[in-house]
N, C-alpha and C positions, 0 to 999 in steps of 0.2 A: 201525813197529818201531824202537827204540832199538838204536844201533849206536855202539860205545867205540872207540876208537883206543886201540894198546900205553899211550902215555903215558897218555890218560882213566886205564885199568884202573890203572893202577900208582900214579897218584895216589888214585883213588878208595879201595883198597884199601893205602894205604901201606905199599907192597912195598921193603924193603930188594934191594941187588944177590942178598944170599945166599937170598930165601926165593924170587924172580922166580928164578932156577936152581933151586932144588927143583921150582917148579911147571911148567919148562918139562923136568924130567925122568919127571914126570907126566904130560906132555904134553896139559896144561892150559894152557899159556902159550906162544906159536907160537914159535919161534927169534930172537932177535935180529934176526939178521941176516935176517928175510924178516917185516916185520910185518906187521899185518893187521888186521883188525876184531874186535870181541866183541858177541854178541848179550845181552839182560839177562839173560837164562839162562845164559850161558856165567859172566859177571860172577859171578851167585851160585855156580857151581862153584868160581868160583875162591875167593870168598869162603868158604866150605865148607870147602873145604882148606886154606887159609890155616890156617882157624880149628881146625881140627884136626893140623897141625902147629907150632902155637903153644901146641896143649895137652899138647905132649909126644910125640904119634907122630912115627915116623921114616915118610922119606919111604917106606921098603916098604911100611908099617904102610898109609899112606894108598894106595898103588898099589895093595894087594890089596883092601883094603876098595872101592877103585874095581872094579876087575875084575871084584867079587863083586857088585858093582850094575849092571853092565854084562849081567850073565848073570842077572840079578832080572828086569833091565826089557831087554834087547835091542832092543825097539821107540825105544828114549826116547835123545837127543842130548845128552842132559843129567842122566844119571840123579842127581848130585851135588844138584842143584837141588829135584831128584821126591821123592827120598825121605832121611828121614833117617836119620843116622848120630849114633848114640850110643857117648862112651865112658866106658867104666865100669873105676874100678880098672887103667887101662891097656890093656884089651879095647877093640875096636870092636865094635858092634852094629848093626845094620841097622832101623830100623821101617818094616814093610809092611803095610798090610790092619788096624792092631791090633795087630801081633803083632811081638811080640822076634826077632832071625835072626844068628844067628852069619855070616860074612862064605861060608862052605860052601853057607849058605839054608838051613842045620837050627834050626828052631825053640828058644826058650829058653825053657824052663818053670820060671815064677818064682811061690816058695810064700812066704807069709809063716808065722813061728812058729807065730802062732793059726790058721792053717789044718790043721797039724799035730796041733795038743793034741786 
C-alpha cells in the first residue's frame, strides 16, 4: 500500500498555502500542526477537490457535495475517490450506478429536444 507524507501530497498535487487551508477546512488535509500520512485514495480525494474548487465551487459547494457522497456510500473512506462528481453550469452532480443525483440523491432526468418532438 502506498503511503504520502503532508509534504509528498502537497507537492504531488501543487497545493498553494491558500487551497492546503480550503482542503484542511474540508477536512481532507489533516492540520498543520499534527501531520500524517495519505493513503492513494485519500491522494485522489484530495486531488478531486482540488479540481473542483479550481473550477469555481466554494469551499461549501465542495463540503455539501462531500456530505452528500458520504450519505451515497457510508460504507466507503473515500467516497471522493468512488464516485464522481460532475459540474454543470455551476451545479454539482453526483454519478452513481449510471445515473445523474443532485447532491440530496434525487435523481436528474435529462431529455434531449428530439426526445421531445
Amino acid at each position: 500500500m502506498w503511503v504520502f507524507t503532508d509534504r509528498e501530497v502537497s507537492r504531488l498535487l501543487a497545493l498553494t498555502p491558500r487551497r492546503a487551508a480550503q482542503l484542511r477546512r474540508l477536512g481532507l488535509l489533516r492540520p498543520a500542526d499534527r501531520p500524517g500520512s495519505y493513503s492513494f485514495r485519500e491522494v485522489v480525494s484530495l486531488r478531486v477537490a482540488r479540481t473542483l474548487l479550481e473550477q469555481g465551487l466554494t469551499v461549501r459547494q465542495v463540503g455539501t457535495a462531500l456530505a452528500a457522497l458520504r450519505r451515497l456510500v457510508p460504507e466507503s473512506e473515500a467516497p471522493l475517490a468512488e464516485l464522481r462528481v460532475v459540474v454543470r453550469g455551476g451545479e454539482v452532480f453526483i454519478e452513481k450506478d449510471a445515473q445523474i443525483l443532485e447532491p440530496s440523491g434525487q435523481v436528474v432526468m435529462e431529455f434531449s429536444g428530439k426526445e421531445l418532438a
